[in-house]
FIVODO-560435 format. One line per field, with one value per residue (C-alpha): residue number from 1; y, z, x. Coordinates in steps of 0.25 Angstrom, whole numbers, plus 2048, in hexadecimal, padded with zeros to 3 digits. Example, Ala and Ser with C-alpha at 12.3 -4.5 7.8 and 13.67 -1.06 7.14 Angstrom:
FIVODO-560435
miza	c(1  2)
Y	c(7EE  7FC)
Z	c(81F  81D)
X	c(831  837)
END
This chain:
FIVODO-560435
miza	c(1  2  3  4  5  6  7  8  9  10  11  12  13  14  15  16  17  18  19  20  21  22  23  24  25  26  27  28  29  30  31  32  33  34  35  36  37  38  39  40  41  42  43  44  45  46  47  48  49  50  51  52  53  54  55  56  57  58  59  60  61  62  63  64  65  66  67  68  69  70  71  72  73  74  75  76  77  78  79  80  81  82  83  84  85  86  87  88  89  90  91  92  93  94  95  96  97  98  99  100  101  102  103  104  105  106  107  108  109  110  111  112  113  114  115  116  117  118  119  120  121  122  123  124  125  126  127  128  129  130  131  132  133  134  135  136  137  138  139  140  141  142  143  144  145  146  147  148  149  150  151  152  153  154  155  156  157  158  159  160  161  162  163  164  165  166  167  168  169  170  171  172  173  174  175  176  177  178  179  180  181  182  183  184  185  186  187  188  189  190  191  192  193  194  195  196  197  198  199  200  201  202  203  204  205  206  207  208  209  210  211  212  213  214  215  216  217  218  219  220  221  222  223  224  225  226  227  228  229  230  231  232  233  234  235  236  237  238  239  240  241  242  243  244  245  246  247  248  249  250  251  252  253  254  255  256  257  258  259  260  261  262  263  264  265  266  267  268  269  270  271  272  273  274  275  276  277  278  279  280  281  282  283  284  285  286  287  288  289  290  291  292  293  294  295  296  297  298  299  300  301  302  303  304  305  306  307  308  309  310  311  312  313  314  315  316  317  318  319  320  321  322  323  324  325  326  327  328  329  330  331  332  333  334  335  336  337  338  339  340  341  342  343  344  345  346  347  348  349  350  351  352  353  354  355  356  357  358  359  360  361  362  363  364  365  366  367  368  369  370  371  372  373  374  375  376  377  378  379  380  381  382  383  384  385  386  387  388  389  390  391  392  393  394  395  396  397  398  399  400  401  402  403  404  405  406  407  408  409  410  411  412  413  414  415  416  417)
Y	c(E1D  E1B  E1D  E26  E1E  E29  E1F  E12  E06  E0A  E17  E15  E0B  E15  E1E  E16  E14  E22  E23  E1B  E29  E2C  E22  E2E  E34  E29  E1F  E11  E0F  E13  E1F  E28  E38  E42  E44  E50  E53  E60  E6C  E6E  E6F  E70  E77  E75  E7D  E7A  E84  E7B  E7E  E84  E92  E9D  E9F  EAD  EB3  EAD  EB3  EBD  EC2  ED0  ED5  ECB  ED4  EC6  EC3  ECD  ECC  EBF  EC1  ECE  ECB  EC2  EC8  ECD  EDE  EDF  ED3  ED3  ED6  ECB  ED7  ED3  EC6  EBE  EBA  ECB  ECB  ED6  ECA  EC5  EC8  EC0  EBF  ECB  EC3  EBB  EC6  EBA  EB3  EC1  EC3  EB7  EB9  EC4  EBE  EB5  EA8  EA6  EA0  EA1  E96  E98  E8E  E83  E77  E6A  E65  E65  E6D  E64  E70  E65  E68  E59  E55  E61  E5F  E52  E54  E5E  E55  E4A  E50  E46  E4A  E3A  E36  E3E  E30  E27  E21  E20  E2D  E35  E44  E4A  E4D  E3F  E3A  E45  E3E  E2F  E33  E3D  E3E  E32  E34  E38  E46  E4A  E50  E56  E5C  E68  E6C  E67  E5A  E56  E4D  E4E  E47  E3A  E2F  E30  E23  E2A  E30  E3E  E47  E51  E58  E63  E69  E67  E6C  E5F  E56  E4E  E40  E3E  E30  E37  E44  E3F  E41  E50  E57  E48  E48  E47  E3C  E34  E36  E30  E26  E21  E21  E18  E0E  E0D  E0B  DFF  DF7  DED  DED  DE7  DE7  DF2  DF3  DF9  E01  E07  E09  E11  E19  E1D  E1F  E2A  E2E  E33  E38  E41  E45  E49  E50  E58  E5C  E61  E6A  E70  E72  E79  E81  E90  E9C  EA9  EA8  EAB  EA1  EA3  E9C  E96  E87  E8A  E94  E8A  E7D  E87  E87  E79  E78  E83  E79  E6D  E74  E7B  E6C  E66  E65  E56  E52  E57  E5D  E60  E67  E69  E71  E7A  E84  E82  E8B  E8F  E89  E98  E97  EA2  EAD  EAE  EBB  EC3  ECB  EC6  EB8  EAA  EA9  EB6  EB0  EA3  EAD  EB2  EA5  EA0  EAC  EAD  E9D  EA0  EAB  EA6  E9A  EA0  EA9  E9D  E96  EA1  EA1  E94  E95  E89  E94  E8F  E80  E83  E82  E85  E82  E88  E81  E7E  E73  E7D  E8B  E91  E99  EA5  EAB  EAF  EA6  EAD  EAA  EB3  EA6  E9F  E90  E85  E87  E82  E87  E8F  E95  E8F  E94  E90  E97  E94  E99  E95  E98  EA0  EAA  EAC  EAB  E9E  E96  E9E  EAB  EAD  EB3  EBA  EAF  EA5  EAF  EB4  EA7  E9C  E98  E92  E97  E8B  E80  E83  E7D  E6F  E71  E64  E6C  E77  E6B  E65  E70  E71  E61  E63  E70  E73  E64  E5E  E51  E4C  E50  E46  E3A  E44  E4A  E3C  E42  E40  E4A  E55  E61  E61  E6E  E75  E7A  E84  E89  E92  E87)
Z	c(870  87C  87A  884  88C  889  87B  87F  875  86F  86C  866  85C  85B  859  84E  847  847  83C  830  82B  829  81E  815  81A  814  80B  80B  805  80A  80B  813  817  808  7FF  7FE  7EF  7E7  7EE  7E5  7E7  7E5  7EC  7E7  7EC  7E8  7E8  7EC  7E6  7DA  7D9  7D2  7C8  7C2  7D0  7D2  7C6  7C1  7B1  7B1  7A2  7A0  7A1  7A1  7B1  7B6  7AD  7B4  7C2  7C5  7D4  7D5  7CC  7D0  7CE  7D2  7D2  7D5  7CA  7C3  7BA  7C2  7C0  7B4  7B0  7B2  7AD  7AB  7A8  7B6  7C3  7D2  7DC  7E6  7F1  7EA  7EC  7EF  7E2  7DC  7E2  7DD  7CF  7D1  7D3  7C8  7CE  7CD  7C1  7BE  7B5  7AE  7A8  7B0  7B2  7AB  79D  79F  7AC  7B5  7C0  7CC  7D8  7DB  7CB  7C9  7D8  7D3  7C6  7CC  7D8  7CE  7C2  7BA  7B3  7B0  7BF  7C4  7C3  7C7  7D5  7D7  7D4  7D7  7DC  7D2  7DD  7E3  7D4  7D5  7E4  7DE  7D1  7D7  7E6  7EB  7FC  806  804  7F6  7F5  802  804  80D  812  808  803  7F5  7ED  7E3  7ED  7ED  7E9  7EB  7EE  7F8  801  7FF  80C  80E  81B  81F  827  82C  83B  83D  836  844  848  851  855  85E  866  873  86F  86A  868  869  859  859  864  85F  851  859  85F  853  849  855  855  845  845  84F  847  83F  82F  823  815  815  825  822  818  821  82B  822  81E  82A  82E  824  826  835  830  826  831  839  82F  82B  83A  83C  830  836  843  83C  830  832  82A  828  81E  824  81D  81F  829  81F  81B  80E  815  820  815  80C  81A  81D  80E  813  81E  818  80E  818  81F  812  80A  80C  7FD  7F9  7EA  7EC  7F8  7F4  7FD  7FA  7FC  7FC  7FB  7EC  7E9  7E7  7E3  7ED  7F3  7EA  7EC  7E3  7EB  7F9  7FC  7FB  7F0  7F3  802  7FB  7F1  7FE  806  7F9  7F8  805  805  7FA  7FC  80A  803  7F8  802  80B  800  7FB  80A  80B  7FE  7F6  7EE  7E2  7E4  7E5  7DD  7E1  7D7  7DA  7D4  7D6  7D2  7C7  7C6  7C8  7BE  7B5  7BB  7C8  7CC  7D3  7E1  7DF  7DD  7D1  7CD  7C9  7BC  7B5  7B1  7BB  7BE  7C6  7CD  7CE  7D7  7DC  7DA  7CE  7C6  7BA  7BE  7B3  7AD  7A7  79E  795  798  79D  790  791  789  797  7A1  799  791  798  7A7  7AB  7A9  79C  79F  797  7A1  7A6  7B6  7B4  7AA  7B7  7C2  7B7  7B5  7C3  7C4  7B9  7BA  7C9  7CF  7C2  7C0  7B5  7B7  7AC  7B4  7C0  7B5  7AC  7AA  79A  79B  79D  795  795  78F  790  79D  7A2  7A4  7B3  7B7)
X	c(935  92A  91E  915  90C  902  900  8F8  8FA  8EC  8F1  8FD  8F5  8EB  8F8  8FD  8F0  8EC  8FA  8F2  8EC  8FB  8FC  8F8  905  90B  909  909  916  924  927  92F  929  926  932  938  933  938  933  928  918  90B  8FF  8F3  8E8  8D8  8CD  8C3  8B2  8B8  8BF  8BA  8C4  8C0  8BF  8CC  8D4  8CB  8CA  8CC  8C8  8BC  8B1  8A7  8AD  8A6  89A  899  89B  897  898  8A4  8AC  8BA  8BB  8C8  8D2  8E2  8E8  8F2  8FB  90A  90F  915  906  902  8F4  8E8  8DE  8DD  8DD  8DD  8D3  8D4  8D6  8E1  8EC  8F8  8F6  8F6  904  909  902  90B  918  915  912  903  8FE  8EF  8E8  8DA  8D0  8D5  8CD  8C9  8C3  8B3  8B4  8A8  8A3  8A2  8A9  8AC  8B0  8B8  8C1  8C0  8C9  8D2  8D3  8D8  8DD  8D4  8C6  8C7  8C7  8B9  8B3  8BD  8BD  8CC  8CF  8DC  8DF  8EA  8F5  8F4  8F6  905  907  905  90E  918  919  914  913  90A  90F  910  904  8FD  8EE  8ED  8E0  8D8  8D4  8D9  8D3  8DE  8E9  8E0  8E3  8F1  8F8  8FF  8F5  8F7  8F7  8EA  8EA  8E2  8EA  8F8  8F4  8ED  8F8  8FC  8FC  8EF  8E8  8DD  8D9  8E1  8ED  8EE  8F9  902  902  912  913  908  90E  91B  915  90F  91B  922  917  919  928  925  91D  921  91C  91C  913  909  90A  918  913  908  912  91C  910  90D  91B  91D  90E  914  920  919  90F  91B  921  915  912  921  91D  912  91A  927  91D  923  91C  91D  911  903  8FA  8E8  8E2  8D9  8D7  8DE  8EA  8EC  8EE  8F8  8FE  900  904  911  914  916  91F  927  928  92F  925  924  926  918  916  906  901  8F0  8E7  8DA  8D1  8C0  8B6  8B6  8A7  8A0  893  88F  896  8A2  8A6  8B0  8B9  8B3  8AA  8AD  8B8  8BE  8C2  8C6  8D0  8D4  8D8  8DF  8E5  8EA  8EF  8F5  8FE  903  908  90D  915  917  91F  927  92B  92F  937  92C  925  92D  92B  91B  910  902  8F5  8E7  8DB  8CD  8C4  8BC  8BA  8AC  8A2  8A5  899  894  889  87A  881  88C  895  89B  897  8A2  8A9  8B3  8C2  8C9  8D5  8E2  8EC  8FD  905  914  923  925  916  917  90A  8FF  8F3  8F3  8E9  8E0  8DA  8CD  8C4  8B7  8AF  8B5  8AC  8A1  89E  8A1  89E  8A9  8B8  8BB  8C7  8D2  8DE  8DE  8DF  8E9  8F0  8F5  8F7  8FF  909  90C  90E  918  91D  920  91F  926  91E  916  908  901  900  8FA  8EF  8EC  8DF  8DA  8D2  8DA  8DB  8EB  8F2  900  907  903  910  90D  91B)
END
């Protein structure tokens, strides 16, 4: 090819350099672009600041939940009587009418007292263990997120697992440098601000000063990396330029990363088995709100994420190969606090969605004795425990080596796969 005399030496160096943050696109070993894997994924989706599970999925015939939030309780929840998992005992958030639809059709499974043994009410140790897996590690210096353990055991390249919108600390530490993106929008080959709009030819450009130079030893691998780094960066751009919808999605931060999400499996997939993104906000002290403040526009934008994906997927025809898992890092106090807010508690309650969930109430029942006598909902199912059985059950890896934890509090499966 020849080169534009636009490019000056300099720039074409500058070009070439600009390439090394591409090394996380593809790590130093050789490797080609993603493999293909089965079809199969997870979205995981994090309520960050720790979501008020009771407001969530409310108790219907305990008298002691309004006793104890007789301004944030819930009169008139969506109701959960269709379904496989029909119940009168619970009912949803109002603003959560798609996940009522799919409680509905039988594919949403709802999972009380989750959390971990001797529940620690910090914000930063409790992201910190569901981040890792591992209430053993809070203290260590090398410590490792939970997915980039699955990436290191069972897909190990740059796009196993990917981060949208939000930056996971459970994809650290991964050997592979797992991708995290805010947005894929702004996923382009760019060196400075002359050149905007010159992504694809300064991408070019670039690729054709690397396959000129001669390497050997960890030059070579760096130059491999950054070869398949380029090829992946032009492979997720082509996604973005060919994604087609019919599905309306928010134009919220949440929305929008569900969205990127959609485009990367209408591209392909590129081989990934985790996609992770999150939602903040759920930190209530003040102003919670029942049916209208703070937590009721987070229900909303969860909601309505949610159900455009949902939709989006059965679209494409991936609604059976996809699993999406809803948690937070605690759930909040049984008890409304003096600033019409709830403080950090302990169990709460997670959410598993996809084609092919069996829908339900799952772990056990909330009692009276749990809201009038305690102030936290109690542990009774091992967060691990509910990642596990996806690992296993819709993945179908071994989820031990992933969770080596001693401290866990390991029961049976589940069974919502």
């Amino acid at each position: 090819m020849t080169i534009n005399k636009l490019f000056s030496r300099r720039d074409l160096l500058k070009f070439a350099s600009a390439g090394a943050g591409l090394a996380a696109l593809g790590p130093l070993a050789e490797i080609a672009t993603a493999q293909e894997g089965n079809g199969k994924f997870v979205v995981l989706v994090n309520l960050d600041g720790g979501n008020d599970s009771l407001n969530t999925v409310v108790p219907l015939n305990i008298g002691a939940y309004h006793d104890r939030r007789p301004s944030l309780g819930i009169d008139s929840p969506l109701d959960l009587t269709s379904g496989q998992g029909a119940t009168s005992d619970y009912g949803l958030h109002p603003g959560l009418g798609g996940l009522q639809t799919l409680y509905g059709e039988g594919g949403l499974a709802l999972i009380q007292k989750v959390g971990y043994p001797n529940a620690n009410r910090s914000h930063f140790t409790s992201k910190d263990i569901f981040h890792t897996g591992d209430t053993a590690a809070i203290n260590a210096n090398n410590k490792t997120g939970w997915v980039a353990r699955y990436a290191n055991l069972y897909n190990d390249h740059s796009l196993g697992c990917i981060s949208v919108g939000y930056n996971a600390k459970a994809l650290q530490g991964s050997g592979t440098n797992l991708l995290q993106v805010s947005k894929l929008s702004s996923f382009s080959y760019r060196a400075d601000s002359r050149y905007r709009g010159e992504s694809a030819r300064r991408l070019e450009v670039a690729r054709w000063i690397l396959e000129r130079q001669v390497a050997s030893g960890n030059t070579l691998s760096v130059k491999k990396a950054l070869q398949a780094g380029y090829e992946n960066m032009e492979r997720i751009e082509s996604i973005v330029e060919n994604y087609r919808s019919n599905v309306t999605y928010s134009s919220s931060r949440f929305g929008q990363s569900l969205e990127d999400i959609s485009r990367l499996l209408q591209g392909g997939g590129l081989g990934t088995d985790i996609y992770y993104t999150g939602l903040k906000g759920f930190d209530t002290h003040r102003g919670q709100g029942s049916t209208s403040g703070r937590h009721s526009n987070l229900m909303l934008d969860l909601n309505t994420g949610l159900d455009a994906f949902a939709r989006d997927m059965k679209a494409q025809g991936k609604w059976q190969d996809c699993v999406i898992v809803v948690f937070s890092e605690f759930g909040r106090r049984n008890f409304e606090n003096g600033s019409g807010g709830t403080d950090h508690g302990a169990g709460q309650t997670m959410m598993v969605t996809g084609g092919g969930i069996k829908g339900g109430i799952y772990g056990d029942a909330l009692t009276y004795a749990d809201i009038r006598d305690e102030s936290n909902l109690p542990m009774e199912v091992d967060f691990r425990d509910v990642f596990s059985e996806v690992i296993a059950g819709h993945l179908g890896k071994d989820s031990t080596p992933v969770f080596p934890d001693p401290n866990r509090l390991s029961g049976s499966a589940l069974g919502f796969l």
